[in-house]
VOBA-1610 file (N, C-alpha, C; in pm, whole numbers, padded with zeros to 5 digits, always signed):
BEGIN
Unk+01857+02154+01759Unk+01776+02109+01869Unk+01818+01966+01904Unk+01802+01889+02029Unk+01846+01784+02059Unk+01717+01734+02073Unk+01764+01577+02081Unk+01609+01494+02125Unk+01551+01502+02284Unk+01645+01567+02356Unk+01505+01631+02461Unk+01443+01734+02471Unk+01524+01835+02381Unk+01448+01949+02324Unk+01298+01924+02230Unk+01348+01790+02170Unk+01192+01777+02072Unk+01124+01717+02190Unk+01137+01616+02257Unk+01090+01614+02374Unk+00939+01695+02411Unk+01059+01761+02471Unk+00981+01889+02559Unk+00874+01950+02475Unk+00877+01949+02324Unk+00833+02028+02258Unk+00694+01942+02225Unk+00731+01807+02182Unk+00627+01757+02092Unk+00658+01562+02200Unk+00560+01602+02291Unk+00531+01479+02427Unk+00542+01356+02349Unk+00474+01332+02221Unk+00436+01194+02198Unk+00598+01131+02109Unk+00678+01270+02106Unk+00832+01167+02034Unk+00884+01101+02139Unk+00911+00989+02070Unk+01016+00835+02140Unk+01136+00837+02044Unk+01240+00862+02061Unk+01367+00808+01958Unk+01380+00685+01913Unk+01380+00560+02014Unk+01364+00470+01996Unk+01232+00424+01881Unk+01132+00464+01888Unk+01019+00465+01796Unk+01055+00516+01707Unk+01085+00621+01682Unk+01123+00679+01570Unk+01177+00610+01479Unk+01276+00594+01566Unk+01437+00530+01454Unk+01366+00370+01390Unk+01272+00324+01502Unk+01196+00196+01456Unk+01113+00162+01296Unk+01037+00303+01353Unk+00953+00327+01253Unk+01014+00381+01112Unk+01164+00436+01147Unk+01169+00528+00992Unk+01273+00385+00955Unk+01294+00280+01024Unk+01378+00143+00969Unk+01275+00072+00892Unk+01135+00068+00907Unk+01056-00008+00866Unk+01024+00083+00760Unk+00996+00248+00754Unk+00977+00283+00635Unk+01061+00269+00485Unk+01186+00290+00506Unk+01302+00308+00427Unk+01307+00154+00380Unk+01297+00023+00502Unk+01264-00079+00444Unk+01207-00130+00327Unk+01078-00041+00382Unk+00935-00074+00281Unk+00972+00031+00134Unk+01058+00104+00140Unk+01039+00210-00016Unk+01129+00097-00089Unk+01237+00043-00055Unk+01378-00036-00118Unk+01261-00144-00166Unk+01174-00236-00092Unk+01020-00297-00095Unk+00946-00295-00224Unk+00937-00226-00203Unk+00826-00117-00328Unk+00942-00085-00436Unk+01017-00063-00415Unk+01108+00008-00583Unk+01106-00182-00604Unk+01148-00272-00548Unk+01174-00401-00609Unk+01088-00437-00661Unk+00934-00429-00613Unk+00854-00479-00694Unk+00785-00419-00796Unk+00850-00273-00818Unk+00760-00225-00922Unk+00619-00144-00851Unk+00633-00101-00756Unk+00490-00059-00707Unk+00521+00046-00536Unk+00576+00128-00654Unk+00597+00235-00542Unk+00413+00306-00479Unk+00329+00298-00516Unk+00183+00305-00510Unk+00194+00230-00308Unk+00274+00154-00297Unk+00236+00049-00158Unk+00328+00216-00052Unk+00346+00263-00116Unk+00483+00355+00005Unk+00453+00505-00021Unk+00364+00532-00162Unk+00334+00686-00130Unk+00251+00738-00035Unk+00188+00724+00052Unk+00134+00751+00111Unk+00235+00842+00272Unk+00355+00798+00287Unk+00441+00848+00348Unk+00606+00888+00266Unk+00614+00906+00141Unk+00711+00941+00101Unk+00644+01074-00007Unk+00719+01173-00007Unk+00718+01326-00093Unk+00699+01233-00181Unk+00677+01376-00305Unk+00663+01434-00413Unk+00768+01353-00495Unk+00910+01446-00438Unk+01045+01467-00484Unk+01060+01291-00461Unk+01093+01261-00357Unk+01138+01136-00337Unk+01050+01020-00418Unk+00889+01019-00428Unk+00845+00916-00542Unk+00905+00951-00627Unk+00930+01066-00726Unk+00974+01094-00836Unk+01119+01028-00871Unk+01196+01032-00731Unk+01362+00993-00726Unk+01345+00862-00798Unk+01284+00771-00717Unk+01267+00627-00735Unk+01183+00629-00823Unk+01092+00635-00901Unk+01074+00625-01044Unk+01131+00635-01153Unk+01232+00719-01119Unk+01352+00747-01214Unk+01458+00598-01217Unk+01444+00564-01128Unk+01585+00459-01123Unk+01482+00338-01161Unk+01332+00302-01149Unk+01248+00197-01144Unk+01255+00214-01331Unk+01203+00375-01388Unk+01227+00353-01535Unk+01310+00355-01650Unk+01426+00393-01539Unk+01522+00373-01629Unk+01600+00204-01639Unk+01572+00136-01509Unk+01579-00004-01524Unk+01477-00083-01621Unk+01380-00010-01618Unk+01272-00056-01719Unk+01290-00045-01897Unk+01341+00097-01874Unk+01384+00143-02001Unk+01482+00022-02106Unk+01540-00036-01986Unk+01668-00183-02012Unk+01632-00292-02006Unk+01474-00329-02002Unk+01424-00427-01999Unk+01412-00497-01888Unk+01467-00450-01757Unk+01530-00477-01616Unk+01425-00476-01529Unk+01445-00503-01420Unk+01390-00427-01247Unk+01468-00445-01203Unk+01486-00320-01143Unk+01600-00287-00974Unk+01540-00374-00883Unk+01597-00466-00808Unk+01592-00521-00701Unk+01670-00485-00592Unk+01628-00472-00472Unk+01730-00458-00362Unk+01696-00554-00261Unk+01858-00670-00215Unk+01763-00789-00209Unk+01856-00779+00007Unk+01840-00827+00069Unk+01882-00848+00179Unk+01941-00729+00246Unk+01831-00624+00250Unk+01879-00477+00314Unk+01899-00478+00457Unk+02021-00469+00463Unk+02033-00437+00642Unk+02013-00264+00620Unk+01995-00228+00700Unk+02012-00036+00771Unk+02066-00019+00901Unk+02125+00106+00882Unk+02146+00145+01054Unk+02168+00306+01042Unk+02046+00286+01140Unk+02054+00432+01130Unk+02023+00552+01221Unk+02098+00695+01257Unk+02135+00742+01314Unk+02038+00933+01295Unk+02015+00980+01429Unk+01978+01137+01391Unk+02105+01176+01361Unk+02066+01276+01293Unk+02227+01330+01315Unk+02191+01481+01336Unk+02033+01510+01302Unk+02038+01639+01317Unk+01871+01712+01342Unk+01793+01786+01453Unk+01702+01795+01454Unk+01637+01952+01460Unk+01528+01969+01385Unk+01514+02132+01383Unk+01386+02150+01333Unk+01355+02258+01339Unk+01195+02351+01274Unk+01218+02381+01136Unk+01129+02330+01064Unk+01142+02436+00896Unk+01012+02480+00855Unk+00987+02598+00935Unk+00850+02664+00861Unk+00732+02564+00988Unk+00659+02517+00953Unk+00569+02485+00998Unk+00593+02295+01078Unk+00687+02263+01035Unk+00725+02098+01041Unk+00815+02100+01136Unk+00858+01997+01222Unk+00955+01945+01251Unk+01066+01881+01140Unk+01182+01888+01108Unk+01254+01823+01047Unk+01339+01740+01126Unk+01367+01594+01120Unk+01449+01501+01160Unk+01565+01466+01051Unk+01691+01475+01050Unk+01775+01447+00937Unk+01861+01327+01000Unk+01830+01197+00917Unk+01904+01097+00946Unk+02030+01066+00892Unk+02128+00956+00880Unk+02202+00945+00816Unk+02188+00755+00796Unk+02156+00691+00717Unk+02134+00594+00695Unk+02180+00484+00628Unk+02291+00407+00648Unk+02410+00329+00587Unk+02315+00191+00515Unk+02289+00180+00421Unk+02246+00077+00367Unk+02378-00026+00328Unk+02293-00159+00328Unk+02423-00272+00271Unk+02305-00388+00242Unk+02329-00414+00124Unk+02219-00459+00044Unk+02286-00538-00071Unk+02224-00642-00172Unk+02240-00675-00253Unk+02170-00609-00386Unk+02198-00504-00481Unk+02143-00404-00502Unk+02177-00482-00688Unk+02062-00537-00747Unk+02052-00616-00863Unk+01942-00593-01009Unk+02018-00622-01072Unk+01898-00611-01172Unk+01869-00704-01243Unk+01728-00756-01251Unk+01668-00875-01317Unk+01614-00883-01447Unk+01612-00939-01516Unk+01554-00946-01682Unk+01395-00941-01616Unk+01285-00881-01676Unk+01213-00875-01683Unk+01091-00999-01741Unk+01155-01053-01855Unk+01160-01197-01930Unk+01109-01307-01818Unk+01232-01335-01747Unk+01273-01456-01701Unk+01309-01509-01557Unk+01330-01325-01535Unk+01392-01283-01366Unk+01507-01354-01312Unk+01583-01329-01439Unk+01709-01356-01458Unk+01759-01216-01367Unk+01919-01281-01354Unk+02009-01184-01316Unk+02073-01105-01414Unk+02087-01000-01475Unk+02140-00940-01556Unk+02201-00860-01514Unk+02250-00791-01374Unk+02343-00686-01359Unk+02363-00719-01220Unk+02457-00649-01143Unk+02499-00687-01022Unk+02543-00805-00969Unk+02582-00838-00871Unk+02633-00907-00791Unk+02578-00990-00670Unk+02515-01146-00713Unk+02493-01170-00563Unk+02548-01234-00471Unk+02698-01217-00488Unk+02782-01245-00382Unk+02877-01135-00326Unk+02843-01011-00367Unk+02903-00893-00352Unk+02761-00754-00277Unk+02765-00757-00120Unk+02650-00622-00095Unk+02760-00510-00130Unk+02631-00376-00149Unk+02676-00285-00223Unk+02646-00210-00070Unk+02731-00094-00031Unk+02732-00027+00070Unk+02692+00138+00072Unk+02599+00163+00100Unk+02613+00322+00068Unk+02543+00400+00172Unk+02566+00532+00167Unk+02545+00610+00283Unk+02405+00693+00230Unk+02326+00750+00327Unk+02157+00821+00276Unk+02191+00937+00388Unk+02175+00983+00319Unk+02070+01152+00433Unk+01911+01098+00383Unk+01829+01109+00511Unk+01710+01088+00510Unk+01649+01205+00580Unk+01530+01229+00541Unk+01462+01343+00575Unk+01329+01350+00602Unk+01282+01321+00776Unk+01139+01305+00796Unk+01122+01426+00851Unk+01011+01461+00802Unk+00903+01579+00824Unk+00757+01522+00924Unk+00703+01615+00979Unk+00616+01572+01061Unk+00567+01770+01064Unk+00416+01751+01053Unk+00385+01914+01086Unk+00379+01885+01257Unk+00417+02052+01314Unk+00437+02073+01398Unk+00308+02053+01510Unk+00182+02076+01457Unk+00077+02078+01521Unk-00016+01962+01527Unk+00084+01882+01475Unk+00003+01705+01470Unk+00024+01614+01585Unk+00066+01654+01691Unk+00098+01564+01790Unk-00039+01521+01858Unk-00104+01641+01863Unk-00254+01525+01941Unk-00321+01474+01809Unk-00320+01502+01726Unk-00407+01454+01565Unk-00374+01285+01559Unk-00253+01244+01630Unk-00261+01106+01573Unk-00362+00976+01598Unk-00409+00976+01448Unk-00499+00862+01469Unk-00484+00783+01398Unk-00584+00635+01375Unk-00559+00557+01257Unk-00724+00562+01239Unk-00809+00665+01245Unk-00943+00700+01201Unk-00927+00767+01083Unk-01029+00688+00986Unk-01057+00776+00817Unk-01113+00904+00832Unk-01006+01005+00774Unk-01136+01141+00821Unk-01239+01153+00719Unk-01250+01027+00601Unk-01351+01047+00497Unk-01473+00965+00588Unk-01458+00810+00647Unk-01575+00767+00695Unk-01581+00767+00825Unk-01453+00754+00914Unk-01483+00711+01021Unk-01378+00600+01060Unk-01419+00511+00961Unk-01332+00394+00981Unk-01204+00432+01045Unk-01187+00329+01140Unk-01056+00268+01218Unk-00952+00146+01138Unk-00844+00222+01110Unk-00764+00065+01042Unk-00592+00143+01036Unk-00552-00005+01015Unk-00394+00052+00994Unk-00347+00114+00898Unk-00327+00252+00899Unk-00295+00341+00801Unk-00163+00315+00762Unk-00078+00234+00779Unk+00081+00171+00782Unk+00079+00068+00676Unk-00062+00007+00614Unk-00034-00092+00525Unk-00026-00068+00384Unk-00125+00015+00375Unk-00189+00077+00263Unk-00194+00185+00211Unk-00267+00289+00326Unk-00255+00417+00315Unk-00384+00431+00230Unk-00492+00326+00246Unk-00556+00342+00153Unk-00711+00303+00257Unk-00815+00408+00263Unk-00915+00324+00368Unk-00983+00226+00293Unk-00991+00071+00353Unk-01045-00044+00267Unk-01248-00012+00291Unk-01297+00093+00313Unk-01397+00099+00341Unk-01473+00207+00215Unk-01407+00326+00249Unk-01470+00395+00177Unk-01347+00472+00028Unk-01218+00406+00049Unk-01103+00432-00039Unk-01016+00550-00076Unk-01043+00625+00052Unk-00986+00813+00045Unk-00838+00729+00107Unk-00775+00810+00004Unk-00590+00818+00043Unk-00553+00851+00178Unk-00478+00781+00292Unk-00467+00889+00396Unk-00316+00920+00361Unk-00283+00986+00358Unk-00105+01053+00350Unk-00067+01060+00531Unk+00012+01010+00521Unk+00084+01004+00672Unk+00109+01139+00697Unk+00190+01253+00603Unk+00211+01391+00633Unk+00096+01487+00734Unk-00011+01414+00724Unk-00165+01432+00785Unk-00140+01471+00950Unk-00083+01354+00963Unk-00057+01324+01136Unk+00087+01255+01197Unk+00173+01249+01103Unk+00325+01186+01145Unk+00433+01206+01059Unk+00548+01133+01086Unk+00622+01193+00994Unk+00645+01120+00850Unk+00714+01145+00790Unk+00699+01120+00634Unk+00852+01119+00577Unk+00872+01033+00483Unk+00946+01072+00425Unk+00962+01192+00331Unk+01040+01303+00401Unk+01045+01408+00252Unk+01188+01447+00174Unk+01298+01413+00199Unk+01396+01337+00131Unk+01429+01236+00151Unk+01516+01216+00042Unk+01636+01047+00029Unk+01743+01107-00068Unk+01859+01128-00025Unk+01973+01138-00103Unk+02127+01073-00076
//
């Protein structure tokens, strides 16, 4: 499918938005793996994908370390758009170039990597969005009511029900 095919299909997609929004997400997970607190980004990333990055957060841990990823540029591209079951799927392709480091835990020392050397690598990214969420989007709690930015937290500061972005937009549901 092309992007005027999703278009036609689902009124409220912008490419330009899109590509905005999934730069600020992918931002925010590299964010969150640095500080130890992938908790700030589940709310729009899978299952599979928290699990990915926990793996690399404990096995840096395991070494006494934290993964840092420090001056992330992105650029990034559809490369491919379609239906799976009930969702829209968007498949990106996403060139990271980053200073990609590991710190002593101790001292927040440098103990691995390079910071005069970015590390370059290529992503397939994978946002999902259900198909029947295009008028659903809100930033209303469906536990109280409350109105707030579901983009910070994912968390309502009122009455504290999780909102998962998968609810009403798209999501991260791979990273490879």
């Amino acid at each position: 499918m092309t992007v005027q095919e999703l278009i036609q299909r689902d009124k409220t997609f912008n490419s330009e938005m899109f590509l905005s929004k999934a730069k600020n997400m992918i931002e925010r997970v590299f964010a969150a793996v640095s500080e130890n607190k992938l908790e700030k980004v589940d709310h729009f990333i899978s299952d599979k994908v928290y699990d990915k990055f926990m793996t690399q957060i404990n096995y840096a841990d395991s070494k006494g370390c934290k993964l840092v990823f420090d001056k992330v540029r992105l650029n990034i591209t559809i490369t491919d758009i379609g239906i799976e079951f009930d969702s829209y799927r968007i498949t990106t392709n996403v060139k990271v170039s980053c200073l990609r480091l590991f710190k002593s835990k101790e001292n927040d020392s440098i103990v691995g990597g390079n910071i005069n050397s970015f590390t370059h690598t290529d992503h397939v990214v994978v946002f999902k969005k259900k198909i029947n969420n295009e008028v659903r989007v809100t930033n209303r709690c469906r536990g109280c009511g409350n109105t707030f930015d579901i983009t910070q937290s994912g968390i309502c500061p009122v009455c504290g029900r999780v909102f998962e972005l998968e609810e009403v937009d798209y999501y991260i549901d791979d990273f490879r």
